[in-house]
C-alpha positions in Angstrom: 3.7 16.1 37.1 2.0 19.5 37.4 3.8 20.8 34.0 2.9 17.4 32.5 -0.7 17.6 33.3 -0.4 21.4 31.9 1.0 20.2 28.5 -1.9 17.4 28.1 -4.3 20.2 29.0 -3.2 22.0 26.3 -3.2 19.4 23.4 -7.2 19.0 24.8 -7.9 21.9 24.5 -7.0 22.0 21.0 -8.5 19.0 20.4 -11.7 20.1 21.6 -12.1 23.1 18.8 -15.4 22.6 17.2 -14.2 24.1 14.1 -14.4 22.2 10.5 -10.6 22.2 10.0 -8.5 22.7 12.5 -5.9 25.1 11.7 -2.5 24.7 13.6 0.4 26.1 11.9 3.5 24.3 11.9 5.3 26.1 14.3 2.4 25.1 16.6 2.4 21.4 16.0 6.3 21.8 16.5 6.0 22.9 19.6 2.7 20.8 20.8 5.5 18.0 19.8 8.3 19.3 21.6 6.3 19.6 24.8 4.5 16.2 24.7 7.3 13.8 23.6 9.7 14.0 26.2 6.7 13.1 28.8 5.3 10.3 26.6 8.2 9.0 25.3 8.1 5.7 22.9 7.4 2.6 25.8 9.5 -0.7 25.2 10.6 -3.5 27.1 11.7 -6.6 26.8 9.8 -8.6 24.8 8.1 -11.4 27.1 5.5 -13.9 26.7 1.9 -12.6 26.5 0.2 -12.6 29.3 -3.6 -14.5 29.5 -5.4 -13.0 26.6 -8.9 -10.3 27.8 -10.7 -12.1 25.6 -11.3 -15.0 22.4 -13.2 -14.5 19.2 -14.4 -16.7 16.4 -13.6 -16.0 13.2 -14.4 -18.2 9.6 -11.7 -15.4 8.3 -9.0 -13.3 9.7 -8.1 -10.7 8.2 -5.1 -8.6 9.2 -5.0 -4.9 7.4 -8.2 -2.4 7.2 -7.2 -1.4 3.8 -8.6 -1.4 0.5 -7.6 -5.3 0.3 -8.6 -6.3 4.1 -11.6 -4.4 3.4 -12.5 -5.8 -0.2 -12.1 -9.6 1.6 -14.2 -8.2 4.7 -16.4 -7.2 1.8 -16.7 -10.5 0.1 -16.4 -12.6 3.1 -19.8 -10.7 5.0 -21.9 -11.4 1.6 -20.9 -14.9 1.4 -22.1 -14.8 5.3 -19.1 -16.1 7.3 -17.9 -14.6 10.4 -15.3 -11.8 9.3 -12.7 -10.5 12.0 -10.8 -7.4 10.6 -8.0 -5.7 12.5 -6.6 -2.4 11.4 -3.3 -0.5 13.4 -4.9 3.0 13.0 -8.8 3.5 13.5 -9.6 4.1 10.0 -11.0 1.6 6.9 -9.5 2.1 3.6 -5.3 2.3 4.0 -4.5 4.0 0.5 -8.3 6.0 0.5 -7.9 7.3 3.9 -5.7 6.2 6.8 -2.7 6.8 4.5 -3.6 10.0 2.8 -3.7 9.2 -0.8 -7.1 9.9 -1.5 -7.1 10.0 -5.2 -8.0 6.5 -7.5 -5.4 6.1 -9.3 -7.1 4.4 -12.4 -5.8 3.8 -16.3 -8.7 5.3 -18.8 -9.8 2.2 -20.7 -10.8 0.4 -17.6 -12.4 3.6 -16.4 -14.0 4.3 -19.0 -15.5 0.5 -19.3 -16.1 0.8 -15.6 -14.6 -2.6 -15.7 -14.0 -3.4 -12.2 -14.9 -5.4 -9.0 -18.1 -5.0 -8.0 -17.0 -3.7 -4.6 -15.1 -1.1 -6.3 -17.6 -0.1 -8.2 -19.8 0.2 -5.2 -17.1 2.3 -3.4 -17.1 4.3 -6.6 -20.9 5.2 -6.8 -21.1 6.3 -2.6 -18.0 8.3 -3.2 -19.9 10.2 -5.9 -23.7 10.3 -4.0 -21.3 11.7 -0.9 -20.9 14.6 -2.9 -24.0 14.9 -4.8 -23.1 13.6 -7.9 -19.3 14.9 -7.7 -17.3 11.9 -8.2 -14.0 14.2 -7.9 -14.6 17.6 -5.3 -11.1 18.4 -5.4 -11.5 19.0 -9.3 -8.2 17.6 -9.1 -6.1 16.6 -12.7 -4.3 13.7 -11.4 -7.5 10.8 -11.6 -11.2 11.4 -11.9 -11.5 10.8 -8.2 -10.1 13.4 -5.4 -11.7 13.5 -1.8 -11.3 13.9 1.9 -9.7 10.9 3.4 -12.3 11.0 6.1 -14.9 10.4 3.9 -13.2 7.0 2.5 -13.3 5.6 5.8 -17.0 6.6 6.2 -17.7 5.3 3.3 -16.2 1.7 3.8 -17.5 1.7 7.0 -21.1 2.4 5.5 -20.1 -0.3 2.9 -19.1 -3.5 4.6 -22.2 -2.7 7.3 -24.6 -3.2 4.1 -22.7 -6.3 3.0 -23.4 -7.9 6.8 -27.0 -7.0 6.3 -27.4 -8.6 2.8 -25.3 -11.6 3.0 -26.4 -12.2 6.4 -22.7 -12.3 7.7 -20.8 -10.9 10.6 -18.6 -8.1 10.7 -15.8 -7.8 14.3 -13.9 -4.7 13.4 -10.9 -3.8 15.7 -9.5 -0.7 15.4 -5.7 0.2 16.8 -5.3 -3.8 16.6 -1.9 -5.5 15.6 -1.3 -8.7 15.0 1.3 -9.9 17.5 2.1 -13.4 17.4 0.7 -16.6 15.3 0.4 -20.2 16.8 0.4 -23.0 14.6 0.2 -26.5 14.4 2.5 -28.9 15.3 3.3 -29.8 11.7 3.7 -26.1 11.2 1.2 -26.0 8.4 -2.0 -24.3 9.9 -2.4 -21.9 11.9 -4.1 -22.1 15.0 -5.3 -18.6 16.5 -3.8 -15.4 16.4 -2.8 -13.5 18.9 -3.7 -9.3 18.7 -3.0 -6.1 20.5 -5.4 -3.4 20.8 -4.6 -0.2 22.4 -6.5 2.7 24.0 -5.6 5.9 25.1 -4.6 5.8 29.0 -6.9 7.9 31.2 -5.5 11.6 31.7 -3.3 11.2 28.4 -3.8 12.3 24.7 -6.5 10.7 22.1 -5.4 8.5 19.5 -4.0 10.4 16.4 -2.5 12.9 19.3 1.0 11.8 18.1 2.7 10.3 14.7 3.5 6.7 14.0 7.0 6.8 15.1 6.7 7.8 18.9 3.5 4.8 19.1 4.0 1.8 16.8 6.4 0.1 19.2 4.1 0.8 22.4 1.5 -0.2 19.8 3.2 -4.1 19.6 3.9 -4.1 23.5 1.7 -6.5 25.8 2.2 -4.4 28.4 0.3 -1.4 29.5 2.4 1.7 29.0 1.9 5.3 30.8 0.2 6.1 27.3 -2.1 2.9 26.1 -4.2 0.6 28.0 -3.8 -3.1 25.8 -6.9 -5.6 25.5 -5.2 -9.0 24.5 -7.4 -10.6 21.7 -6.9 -14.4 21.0 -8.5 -15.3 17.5 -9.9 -18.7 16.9 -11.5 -20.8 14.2 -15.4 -20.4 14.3 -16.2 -23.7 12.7 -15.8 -27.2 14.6 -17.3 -29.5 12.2 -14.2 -28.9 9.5 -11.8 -32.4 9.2 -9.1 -32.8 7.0 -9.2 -28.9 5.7 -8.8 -25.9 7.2 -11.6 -24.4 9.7 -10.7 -20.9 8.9 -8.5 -18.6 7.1 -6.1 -15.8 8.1 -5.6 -13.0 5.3 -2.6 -11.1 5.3 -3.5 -7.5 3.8 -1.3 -5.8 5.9 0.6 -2.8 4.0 4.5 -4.4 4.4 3.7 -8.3 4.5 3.7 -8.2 8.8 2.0 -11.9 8.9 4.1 -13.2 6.5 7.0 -11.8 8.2 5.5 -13.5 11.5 4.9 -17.6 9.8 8.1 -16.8 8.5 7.5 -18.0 4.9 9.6 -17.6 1.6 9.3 -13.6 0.5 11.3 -11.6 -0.8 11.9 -7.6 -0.4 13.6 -4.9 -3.0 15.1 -5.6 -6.2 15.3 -9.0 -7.6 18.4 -10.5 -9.8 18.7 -9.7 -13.4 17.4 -12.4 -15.6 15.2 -13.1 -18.4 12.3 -12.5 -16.8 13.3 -9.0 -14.9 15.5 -8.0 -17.5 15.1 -4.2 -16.7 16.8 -5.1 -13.2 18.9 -2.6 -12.0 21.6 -5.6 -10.3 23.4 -8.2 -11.2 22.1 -9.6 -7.5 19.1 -9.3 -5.1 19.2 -5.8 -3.0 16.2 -6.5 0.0 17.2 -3.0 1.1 16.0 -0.7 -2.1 12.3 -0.6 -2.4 10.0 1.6 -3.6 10.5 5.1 -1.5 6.8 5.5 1.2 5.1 8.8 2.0 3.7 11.1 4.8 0.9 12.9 2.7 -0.9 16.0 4.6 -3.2 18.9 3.9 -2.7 22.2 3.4 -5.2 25.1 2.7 -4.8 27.8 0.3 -5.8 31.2 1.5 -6.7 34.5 0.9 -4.1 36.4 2.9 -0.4 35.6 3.3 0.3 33.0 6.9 3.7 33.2 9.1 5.6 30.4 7.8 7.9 28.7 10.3 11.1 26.8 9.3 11.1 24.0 11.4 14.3 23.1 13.0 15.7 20.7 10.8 14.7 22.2 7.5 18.3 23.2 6.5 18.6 18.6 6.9 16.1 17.7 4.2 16.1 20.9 1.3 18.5 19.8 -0.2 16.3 17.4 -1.6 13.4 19.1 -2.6 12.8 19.8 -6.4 9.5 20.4 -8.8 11.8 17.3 -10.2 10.9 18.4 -13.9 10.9 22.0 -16.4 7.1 21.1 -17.4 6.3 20.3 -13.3 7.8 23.7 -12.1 4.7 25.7 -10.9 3.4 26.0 -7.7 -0.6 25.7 -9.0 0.5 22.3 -10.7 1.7 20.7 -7.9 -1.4 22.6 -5.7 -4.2 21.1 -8.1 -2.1 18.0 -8.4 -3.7 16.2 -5.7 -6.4 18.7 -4.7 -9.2 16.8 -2.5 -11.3 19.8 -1.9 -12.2 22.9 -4.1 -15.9 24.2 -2.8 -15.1 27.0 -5.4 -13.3 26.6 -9.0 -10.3 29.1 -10.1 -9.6 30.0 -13.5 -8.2 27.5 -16.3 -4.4 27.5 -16.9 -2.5 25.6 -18.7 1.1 24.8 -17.8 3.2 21.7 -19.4 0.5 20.4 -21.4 -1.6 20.2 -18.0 -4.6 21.6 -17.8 -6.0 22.9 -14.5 -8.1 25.5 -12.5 -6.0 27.7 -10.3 -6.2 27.4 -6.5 -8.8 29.3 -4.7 -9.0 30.4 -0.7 -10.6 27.3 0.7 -9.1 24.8 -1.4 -7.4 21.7 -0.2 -4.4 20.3 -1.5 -3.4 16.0 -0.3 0.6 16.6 -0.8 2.6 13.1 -2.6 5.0 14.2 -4.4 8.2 12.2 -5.4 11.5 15.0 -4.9 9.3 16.0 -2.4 7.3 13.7 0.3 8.7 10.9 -0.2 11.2 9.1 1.6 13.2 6.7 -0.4 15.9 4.8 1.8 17.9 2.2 0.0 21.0 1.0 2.2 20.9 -2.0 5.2 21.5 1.3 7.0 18.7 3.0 6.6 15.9 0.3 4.6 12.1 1.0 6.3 11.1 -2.6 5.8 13.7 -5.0 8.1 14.6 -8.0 6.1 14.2 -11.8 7.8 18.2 -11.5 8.7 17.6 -8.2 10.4 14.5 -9.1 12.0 16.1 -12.3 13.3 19.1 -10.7 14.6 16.5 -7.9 16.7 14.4 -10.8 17.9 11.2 -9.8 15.9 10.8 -13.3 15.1 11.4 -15.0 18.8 7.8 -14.9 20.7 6.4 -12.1 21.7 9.2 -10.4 19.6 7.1 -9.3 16.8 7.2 -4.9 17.0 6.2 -3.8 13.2 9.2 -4.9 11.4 9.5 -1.4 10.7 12.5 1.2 11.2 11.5 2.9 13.6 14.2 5.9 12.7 13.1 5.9 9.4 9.5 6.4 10.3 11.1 9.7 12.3 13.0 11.1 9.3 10.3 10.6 6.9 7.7 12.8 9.3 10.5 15.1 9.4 10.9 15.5 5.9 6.7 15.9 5.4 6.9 18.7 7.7 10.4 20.4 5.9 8.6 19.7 2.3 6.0 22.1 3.4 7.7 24.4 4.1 10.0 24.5 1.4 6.4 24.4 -0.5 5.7 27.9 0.0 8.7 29.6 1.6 11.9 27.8 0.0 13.4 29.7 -3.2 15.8 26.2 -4.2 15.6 23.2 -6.5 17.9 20.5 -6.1 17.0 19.1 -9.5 16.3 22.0 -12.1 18.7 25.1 -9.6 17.9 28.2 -8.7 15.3 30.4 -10.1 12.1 28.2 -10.6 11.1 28.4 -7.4 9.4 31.6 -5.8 7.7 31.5 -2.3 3.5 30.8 -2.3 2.8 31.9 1.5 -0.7 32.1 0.9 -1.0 28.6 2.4 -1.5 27.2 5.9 -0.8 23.5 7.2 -3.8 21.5 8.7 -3.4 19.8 11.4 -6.3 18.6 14.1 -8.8 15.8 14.3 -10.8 17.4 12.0 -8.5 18.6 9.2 -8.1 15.8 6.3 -5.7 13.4 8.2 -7.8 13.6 10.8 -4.9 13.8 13.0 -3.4 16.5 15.6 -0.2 16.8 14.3 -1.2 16.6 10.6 0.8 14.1 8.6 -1.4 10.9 7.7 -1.8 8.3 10.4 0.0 5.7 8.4 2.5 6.2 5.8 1.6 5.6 1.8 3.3 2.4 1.5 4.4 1.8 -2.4 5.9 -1.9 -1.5 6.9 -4.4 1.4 7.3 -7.9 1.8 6.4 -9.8 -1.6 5.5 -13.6 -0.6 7.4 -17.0 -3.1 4.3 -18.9 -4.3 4.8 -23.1 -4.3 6.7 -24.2 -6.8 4.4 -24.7 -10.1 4.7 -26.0 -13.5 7.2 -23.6 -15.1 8.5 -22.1 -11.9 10.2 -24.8 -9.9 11.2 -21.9 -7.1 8.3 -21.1 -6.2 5.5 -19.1 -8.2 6.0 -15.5 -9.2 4.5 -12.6 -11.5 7.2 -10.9 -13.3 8.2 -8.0 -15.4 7.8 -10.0 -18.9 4.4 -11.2 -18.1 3.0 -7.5 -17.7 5.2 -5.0 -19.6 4.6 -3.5 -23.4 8.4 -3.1 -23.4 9.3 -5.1 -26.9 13.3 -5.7 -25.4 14.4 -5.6 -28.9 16.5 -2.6 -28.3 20.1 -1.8 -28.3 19.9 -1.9 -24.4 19.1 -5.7 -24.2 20.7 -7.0 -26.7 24.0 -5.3 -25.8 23.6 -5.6 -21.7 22.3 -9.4 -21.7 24.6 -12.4 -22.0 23.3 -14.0 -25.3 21.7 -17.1 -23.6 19.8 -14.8 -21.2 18.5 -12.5 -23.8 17.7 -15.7 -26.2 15.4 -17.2 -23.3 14.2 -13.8 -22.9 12.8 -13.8 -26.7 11.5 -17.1 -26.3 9.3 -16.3 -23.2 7.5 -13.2 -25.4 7.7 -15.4 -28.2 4.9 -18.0 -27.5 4.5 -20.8 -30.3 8.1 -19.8 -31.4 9.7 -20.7 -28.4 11.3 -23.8 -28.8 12.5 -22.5 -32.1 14.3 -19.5 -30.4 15.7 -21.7 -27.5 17.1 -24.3 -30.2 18.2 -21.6 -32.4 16.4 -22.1 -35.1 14.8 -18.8 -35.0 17.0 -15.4 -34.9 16.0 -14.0 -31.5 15.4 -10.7 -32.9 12.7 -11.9 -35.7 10.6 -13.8 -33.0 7.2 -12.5 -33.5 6.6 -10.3 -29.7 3.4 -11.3 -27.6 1.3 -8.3 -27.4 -0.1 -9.1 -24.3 0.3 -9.8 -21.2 0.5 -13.4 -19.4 -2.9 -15.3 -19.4 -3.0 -17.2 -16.3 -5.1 -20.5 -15.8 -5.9 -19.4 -12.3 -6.6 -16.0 -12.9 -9.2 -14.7 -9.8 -8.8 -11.1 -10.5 -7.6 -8.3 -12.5 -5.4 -5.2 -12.7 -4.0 -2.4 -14.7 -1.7 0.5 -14.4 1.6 1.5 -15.4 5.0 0.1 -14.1 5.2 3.4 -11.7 8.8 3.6 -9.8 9.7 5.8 -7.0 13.0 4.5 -6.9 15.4 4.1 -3.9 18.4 6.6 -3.4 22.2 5.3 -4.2 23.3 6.6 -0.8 22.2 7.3 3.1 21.0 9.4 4.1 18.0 9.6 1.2 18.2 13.6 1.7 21.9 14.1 1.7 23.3 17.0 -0.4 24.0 15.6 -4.6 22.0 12.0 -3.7 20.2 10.3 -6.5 18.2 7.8 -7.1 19.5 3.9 -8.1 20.8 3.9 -11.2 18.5 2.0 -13.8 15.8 1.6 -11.4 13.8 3.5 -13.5 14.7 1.5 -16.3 11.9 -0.8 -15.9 9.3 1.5 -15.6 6.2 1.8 -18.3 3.5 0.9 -19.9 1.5 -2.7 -18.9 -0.8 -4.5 -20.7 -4.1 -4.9 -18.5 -3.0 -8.5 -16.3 -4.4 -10.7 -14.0 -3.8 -11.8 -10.3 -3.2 -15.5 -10.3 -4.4 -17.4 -7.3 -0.8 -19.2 -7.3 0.6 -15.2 -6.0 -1.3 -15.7 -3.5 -0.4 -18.9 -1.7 2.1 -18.8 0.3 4.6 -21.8 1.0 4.9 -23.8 4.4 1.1 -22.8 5.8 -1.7 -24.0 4.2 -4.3 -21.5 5.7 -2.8 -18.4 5.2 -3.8 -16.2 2.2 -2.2 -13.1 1.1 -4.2 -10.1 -0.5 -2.9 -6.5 -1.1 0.8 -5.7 -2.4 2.2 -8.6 -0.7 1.4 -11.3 -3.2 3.7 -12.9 -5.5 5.3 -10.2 -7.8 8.8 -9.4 -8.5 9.9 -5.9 -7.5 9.4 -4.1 -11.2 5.6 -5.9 -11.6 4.8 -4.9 -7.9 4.9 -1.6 -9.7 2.1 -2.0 -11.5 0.0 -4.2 -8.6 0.1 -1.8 -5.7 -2.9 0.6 -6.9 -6.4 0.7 -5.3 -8.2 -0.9 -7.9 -5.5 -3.9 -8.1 -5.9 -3.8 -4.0 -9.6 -4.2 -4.1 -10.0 -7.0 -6.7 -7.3 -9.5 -5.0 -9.1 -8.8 -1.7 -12.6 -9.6 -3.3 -10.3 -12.8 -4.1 -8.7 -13.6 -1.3 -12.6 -13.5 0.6 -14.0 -15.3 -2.1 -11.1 -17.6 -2.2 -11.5 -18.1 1.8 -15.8 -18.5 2.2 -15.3 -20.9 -1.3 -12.4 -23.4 0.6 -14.9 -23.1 3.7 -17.8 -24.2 1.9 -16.3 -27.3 -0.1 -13.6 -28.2 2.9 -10.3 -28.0 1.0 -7.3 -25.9 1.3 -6.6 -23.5 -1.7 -3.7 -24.8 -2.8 -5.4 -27.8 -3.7 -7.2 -25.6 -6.3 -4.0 -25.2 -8.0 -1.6 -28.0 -7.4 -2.4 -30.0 -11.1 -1.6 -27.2 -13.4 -1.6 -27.7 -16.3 -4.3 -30.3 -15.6 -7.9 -29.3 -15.5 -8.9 -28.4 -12.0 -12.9 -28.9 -11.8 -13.0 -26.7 -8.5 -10.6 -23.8 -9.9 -13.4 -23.2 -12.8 -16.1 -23.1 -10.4 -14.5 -20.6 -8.3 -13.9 -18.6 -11.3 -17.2 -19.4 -12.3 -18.5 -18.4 -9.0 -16.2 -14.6 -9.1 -17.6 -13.7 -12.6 -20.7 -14.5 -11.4 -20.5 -12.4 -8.7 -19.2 -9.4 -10.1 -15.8 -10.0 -9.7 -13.9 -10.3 -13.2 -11.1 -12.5 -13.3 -10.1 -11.4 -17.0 -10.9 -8.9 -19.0 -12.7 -8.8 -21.9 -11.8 -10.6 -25.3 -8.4 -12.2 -23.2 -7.4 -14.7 -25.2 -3.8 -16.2 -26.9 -5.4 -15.0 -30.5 -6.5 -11.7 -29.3 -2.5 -9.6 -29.5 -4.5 -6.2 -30.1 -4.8 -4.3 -26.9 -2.8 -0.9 -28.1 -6.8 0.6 -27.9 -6.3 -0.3 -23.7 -4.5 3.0 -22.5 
């Protein structure tokens, strides 16, 4: 007990360093780890019913997930004045922007340039820019027009969604290190009654929060019980509004980062790669694969100095380099990858050019946000080793029996990928190999530190981000709709410049798939092209993407993959990634979110925001960036306080497509006029020129 008390001691006394950035070195939070774990080791038991919850609160809208989207519907909820509850599993707003790291907008130029965006976004836009007098980008980074300190993004939003309580006269009840633990519905199974939540505290004489990473908390994190490490508060959530009949009296908003409450109701979803067909026809298999999604990240900080630092291998190193690689000849210099995602530069280097890039040069002081794909990344791809448990797998662990519910996340995956942050590091500025491009591109850079603390830019002792950067999870099956008798999906064809008229398609494709692939893109020639009346190859091409009739928001990026590996484990010696997942990749037209992606089936008041709406694995690509996030949020709390107001369930809005829905246009009507585009401009099916939208 005496050598525990000594170790927790220590970690304090760390903790308590007044200093800006905390500056551990590896080799310290190696051994801060080492001591601590095997005295606070991961608490589990069996899982039981809750006990009584501490406390109920009201909520007109749920919303599970403090990141960009929970926040953007927080956003839009408070200045339509309802009651907003907002749960988060770390105790920082903003998920992409600061909890998870990736503090750089990823944004395409046109729609930059335009500054043609959700009002929210906008807003989060301007106060990142006033934070640093004028500087919308203080890590002069060449990546996006937008680097900061992930602390600052949480400030920010924080700052944010207080001022939207003041002016819309709404309520904000924020709870931080909340899950979401178990749903109780109706007895029809259609609405869901309350929520029940989990929020944990620091047990007296033991570390802060952000002492340790996610693996060795998140499943003490979805325990009811108190542990040697967190005191719980059991949180029952209930409807706010009484007066409600034959609707729903609130909403619950699922903008979790994997699709956790859709998981938990236990609706259609699906996970990895979909089928080959005509409208994914860049699939890389002939059948769905739930295991291979998109690879997820540990980002960190790390400090370039004047002087040379003691680097310190960490112990299982020799596991993960074979891995690492600058991945390409024009990415193989250190400054490149440095200035990449640099988040603070309080002084600028020189200009350099290198692969058509150009930079400034790192100076002492400097902070670099590290995300790099042959680096970072984790990319598991097998039932083995997959990060987000399918519905089989989480059925046969009793996730989905009550009080079962622990993440739905590997937990041993979580482990490796922290592992593999710390090893990429090092490898950073003391390893000499490439696994991609061999020996002799890579020279040692020690004039770097790793930050770690609660002050450095994860704001977290042991340095990695509190949450990983999570590139895909569960991807909900909207109701079945005109044209999509399975259930409602966006796919590759509605969103991709791809013109398919190449010798891959037309070779790869049985004819009848690639005929009703033609006909899709073809529009008015359709029917022609399905009969056969039209060659499939002389179809005029839609140089667009699909307009939707319930469009409530807007997107764009490019079809961005950072595919799965073939084999397990992701790091092993000679591993590479799926074959043809990359095939997909590319350019998008700008798109829309339709409201139909984000209805689920089976629960009526249950809306889904973020990356887990409606999208088939290639198009969730393109929706997963923070500007996507932050306009189907501003949806999904507009969609909420509008069903609220007029007492009817959204799916009501959109079950007579094609028909006119009167209610549907003024909810559109009432998003425009808010500031909240649901196209963008000049969309129509006559307008085919948008080559000028990069």
């Amino acid at each position: 007990m005496n050598h525990r008390r000594r170790c927790i001691d220590k970690i304090q006394t760390i903790n308590s360093s007044k200093k800006t950035v905390s500056r551990l070195s590896l080799v310290a939070v190696t051994v801060i780890s080492n001591l601590v774990t095997p005295l606070l080791a991961p608490f589990t038991s069996i899982a039981t019913p809750p006990r009584n919850p501490d406390k109920s609160v009201n909520c007109d809208i749920l919303v599970a997930g403090g990141g960009l989207s929970g926040a953007a519907t927080a956003y839009e909820g408070l200045l339509a004045g309802r009651t907003v509850c907002l749960t988060e599993i770390t105790d920082w707003l903003g998920g992409q922007i600061s909890a998870q790291g990736t503090s750089a907008l990823d944004e395409r130029p046109t729609q930059r340039a335009k500054q043609f965006y959700s009002r929210g976004y906008l807003e989060l836009r301007d106060r990142i820019e006033k934070r640093y007098k004028g500087n919308l980008n203080p890590g002069d980074c060449w990546v996006s027009d937008s680097c900061f300190l992930p602390k600052d993004g949480h400030e920010i939003l924080r700052d944010i969604l207080k001022d939207a309580e003041k002016r819309g006269r709404g309520k904000l009840e924020w709870f931080p290190n909340t899950v979401v633990k178990d749903l109780q519905k109706s007895a029809d199974g259609k609405i869901i009654d309350s929520a029940i939540a989990i929020q944990h505290q620091p047990a007296k004489g033991t570390p802060p929060i952000n002492s340790l990473p996610l693996s060795q908390t998140i499943e003490d994190a979805f325990s009811y019980e108190n542990s040697p490490r967190f005191n719980k508060t059991i949180i029952r959530f209930i409807p706010k509004q009484t007066k409600i009949v034959n609707a729903p009296k609130w909403y619950v908003v699922d903008a979790t980062e994997t699709g956790e409450l859709i998981a938990l109701a236990d609706v259609p979803y699906r996970l990895g790669i979909d089928p080959i067909s005509h409208l994914e026809p860049s699939s890389s298999s002939q059948t769905n694969d739930q295991y291979c999604t998109q690879g997820f990240t540990y980002t960190f900080g790390m400090e370039a100095t004047k002087d040379p630092q003691k680097q310190t291998m960490p112990p299982y190193y020799m596991n993960y380099s074979p891995y690492f690689s600058y991945e390409l000849k024009r990415l193989a210099d250190f400054d490149l990858v440095f200035t990449y995602r640099r988040i603070w530069s309080p002084k600028k280097g020189q200009p350099k050019t290198f692969g058509g890039v150009k930079f400034t040069t790192p100076t002492p002081g400097d902070i670099s946000m590290q995300n790099w794909t042959w680096g970072n990344d984790y990319r598991p791809g097998t039932a083995g080793d997959n990060l987000v448990y399918t519905q089989q797998q989480l059925r046969s662990l009793g996730q989905l029996n009550p009080g079962g519910w622990k993440g739905g996340l590997r937990n041993e995956s979580l482990s490796k990928a922290e592992e593999k942050a710390y090893s990429y590091y090092y490898w950073l500025v003391a390893g000499t190999t490439d696994s991609q491009l061999g020996d002799g591109v890579k020279t040692p850079r020690s004039n770097n530190r790793f930050l770690a603390g609660f002050n450095a830019p994860m704001g977290t002792a042991h340095g990695l981000s509190k949450y990983p950067y999570m590139r895909e999870g569960r991807r909900i099956i909207g109701r079945p709709s005109w044209g999509q008798p399975g259930g409602f999906t966006i796919s590759e064809v509605d969103i991709s410049r791809r013109n398919y008229n190449d010798e891959y398609y037309r070779n790869n494709l049985p004819a009848d798939m690639y005929r009703r692939l033609r006909a899709t893109l073809s529009g008015l020639e359709a029917a022609s092209v399905i009969s056969g009346k039209i060659d499939p190859n002389k179809a005029m091409r839609r140089t667009r993407s699909t307009i939707f009739p319930d469009a409530i928001g807007i997107g764009h990026y490019a079809i961005d993959f950072h595919p799965c590996m073939e084999k397990s484990p992701p790091e092993a010696p000679g591993n590479r990634e799926r074959p043809g997942e990359r095939r997909g990749a590319g350019q998008a037209y700008p798109f829309q979110i339709a409201l139909r992606a984000m209805i689920p089936q089976k629960i009526d008041n249950l809306i889904v925001g973020g990356k887990s709406i409606g999208t088939s694995h290639i198009a969730a690509a393109a929706y997963r960036v923070h500007s996507f996030e932050w306009s189907a949020g501003a949806a999904a709390g507009t969609v909420a306080a509008f069903s609220l107001k007029h007492a009817i369930a959204p799916y009501q809005l959109v079950d007579e497509l094609p028909k006119i829905e009167p209610k549907l246009i003024a909810l559109k009507q009432l998003l425009e006029k808010n500031g909240n585009p649901t196209a963008f401009p000049d969309t129509s099916i006559f307008n085919q020129n948008w080559e000028d939208w990069k």
